[in-house]
C-alpha positions in Angstrom: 64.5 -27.9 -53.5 61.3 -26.2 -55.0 62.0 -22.6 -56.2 58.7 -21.2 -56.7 59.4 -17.7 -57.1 60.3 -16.2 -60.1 61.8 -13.0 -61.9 61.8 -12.7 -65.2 62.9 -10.2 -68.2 61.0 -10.4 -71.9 62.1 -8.6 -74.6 58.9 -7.2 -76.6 58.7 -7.2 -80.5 59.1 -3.6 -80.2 62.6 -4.2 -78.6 61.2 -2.4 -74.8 62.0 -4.9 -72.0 59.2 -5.9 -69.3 60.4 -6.8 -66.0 57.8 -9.5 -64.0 57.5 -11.1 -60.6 55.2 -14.7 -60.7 54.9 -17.5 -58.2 53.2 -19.4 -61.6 56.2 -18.9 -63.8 54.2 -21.1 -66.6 50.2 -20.0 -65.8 51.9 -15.9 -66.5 54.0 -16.7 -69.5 51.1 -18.0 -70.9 49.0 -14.8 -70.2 51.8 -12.4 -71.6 51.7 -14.9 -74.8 47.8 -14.7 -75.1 47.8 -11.1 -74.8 46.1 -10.9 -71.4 49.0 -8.7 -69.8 48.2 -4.7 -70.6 52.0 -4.0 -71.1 52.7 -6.6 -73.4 49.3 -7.2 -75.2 50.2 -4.8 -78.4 53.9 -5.6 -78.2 53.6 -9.4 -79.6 55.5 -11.9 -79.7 57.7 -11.9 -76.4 60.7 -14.0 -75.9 61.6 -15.1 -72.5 65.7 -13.3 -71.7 66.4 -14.4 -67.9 65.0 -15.9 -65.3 66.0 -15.8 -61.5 64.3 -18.4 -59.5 64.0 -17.2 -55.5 62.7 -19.9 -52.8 61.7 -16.4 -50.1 58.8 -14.4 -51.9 59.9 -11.0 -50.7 63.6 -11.6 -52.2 62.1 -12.1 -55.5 59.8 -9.0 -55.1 62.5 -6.6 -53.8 65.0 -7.8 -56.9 62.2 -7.3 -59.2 61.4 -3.8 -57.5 65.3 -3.2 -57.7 65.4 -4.6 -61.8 63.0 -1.6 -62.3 65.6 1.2 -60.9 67.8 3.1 -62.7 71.1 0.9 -61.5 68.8 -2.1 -61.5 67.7 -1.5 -65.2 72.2 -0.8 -65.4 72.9 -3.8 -64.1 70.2 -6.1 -66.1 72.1 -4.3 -69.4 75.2 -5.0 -68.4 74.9 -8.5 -66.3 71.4 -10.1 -67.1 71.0 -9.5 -71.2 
């Protein structure tokens, strides 16, 4: 079965984490690499921490919208890092 949908956590060089929803898992980790995401642009090079692969596009958007919470950003500390 084809998940499509993806969540994913990058640590930056600067140590901040960046939380991203993508339904072209490979096209946006390209863009983050290449500088062409303004978050991420100035804090080069990223490495790739956890992905969660979803096959419903508004699961993956509501667990990236909860990753970005206070208990989500708890919970991706203590479970997802």
């Amino acid at each position: 079965m084809l998940l499509p949908y993806s969540v994913y956590i990058l640590k930056c060089a600067n140590g901040q984490f960046y939380t991203g929803y993508s339904a072209n898992m490979i096209r946006r980790l390209a863009k983050h690499r290449t500088g062409e995401v303004k978050f991420t642009k100035d804090k080069l090079p990223i490495e790739l921490i956890h992905i969660s692969l979803f096959s419903n596009k508004q699961a993956a958007y509501d667990f990236e919208r909860y990753l970005k919470t206070g208990s989500g950003i708890a919970f991706r500390n203590k479970r997802l890092l």
